[in-house]
DRENGU-937574 format. One record per residue (C-alpha): z, x, y; residue in three letters. Coordinates in pm, whole numbers, padded with zeros to 5 digits, always signed. Layout:
<atoms>
ZXYAla/...
</atoms>
This chain:
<atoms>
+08896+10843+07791Unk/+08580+10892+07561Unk/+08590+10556+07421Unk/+08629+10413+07792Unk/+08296+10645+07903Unk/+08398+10917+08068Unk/+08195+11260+07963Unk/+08352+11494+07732Unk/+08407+11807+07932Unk/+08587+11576+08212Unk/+08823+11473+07897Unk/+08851+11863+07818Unk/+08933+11931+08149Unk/+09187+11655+08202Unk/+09365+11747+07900Unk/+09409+12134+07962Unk/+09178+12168+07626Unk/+08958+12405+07539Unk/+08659+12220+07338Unk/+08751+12336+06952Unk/+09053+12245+07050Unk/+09010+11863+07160Unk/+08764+11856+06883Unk/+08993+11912+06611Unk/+09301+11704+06779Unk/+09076+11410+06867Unk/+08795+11365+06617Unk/+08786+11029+06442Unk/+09001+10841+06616Unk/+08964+10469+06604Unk/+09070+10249+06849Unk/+09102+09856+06813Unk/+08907+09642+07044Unk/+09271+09585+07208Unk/+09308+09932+07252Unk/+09004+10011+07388Unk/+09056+09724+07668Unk/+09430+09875+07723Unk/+09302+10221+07730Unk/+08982+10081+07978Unk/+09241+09876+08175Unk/+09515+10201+08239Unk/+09235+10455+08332Unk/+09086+10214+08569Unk/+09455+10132+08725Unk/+09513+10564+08736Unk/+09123+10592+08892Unk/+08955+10754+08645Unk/+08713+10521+08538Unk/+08559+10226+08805Unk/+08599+09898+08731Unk/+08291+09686+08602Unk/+08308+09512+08889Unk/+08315+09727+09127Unk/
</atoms>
């Protein structure tokens, strides 16, 4: 959800995370430009992010 630009504490929230712990979990991870599009394209279909062409 990071990676797709949605602010950190929103990620915190969504996850049911306090902050150490999503920072420990989630630090470093490195996500393929295919990912990142997949990720983008499933957030946008669930709401969470808008589309860039909205």
């Amino acid at each position: 959800m990071i990676a797709a630009g949605r602010i950190e504490s929103a990620v915190c929230l969504r996850q049911g995370h306090d902050d150490l712990t999503s920072v420990r979990r989630y630090q470093g991870l490195v996500f393929s430009d295919d990912e990142l599009r997949d990720i983008k394209k499933k957030l946008t279909a669930w709401g969470i992010v808008k589309s860039a062409h909205s």
